[in-house]
C-alpha positions in Angstrom: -18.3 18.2 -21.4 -21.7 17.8 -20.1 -22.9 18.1 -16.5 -23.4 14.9 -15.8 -20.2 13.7 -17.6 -18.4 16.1 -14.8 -20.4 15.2 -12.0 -19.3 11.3 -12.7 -15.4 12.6 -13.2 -15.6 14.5 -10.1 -16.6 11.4 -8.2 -13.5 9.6 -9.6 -11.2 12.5 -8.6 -12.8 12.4 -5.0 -12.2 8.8 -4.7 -8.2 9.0 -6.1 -8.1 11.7 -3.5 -9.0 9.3 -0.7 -6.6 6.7 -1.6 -4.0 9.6 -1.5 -4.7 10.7 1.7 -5.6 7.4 3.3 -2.1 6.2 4.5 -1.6 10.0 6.5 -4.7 8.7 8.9 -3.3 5.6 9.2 -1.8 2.5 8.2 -5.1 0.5 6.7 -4.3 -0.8 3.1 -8.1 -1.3 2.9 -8.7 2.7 3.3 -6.4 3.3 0.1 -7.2 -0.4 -2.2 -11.2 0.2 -1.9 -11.1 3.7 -3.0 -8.6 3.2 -5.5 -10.7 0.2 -7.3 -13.9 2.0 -7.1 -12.2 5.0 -9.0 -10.6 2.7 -11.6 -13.7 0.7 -12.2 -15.7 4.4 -12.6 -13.3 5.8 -14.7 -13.1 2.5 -17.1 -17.1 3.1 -17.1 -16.6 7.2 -17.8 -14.8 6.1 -21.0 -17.0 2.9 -22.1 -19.9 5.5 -21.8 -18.2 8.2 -23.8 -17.0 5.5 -26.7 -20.6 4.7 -27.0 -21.6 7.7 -27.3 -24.7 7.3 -25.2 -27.4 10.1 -25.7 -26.5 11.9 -22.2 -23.2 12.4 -23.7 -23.7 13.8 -27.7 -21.8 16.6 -28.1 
């Protein structure tokens, strides 16, 4: 896995996190639906861009 690959992975994990967390700081369903799509619309991109096999990702 490349660094960039893991630095784009990482940000998906931080966001999944967030949603997690979110309801313990409160009862906002906006604090836990934003996060949650932004990490599923990152992740679906993670995985377009590793099908491709886009030159910052050759292995």
């Amino acid at each position: 896995m490349k660094k960039q690959e893991t630095i784009r992975w990482a940000a998906v994990g931080f966001l999944l996190v967030l949603a997690l967390t979110a309801p313990f700081f409160g009862d906002s369903t906006t604090a836990v639906v934003i996060p949650l799509l932004l990490a599923v619309v990152l992740g679906g991109v993670n995985v377009t861009l590793k099908k491709r096999g886009t030159p910052g990702n050759v292995e």
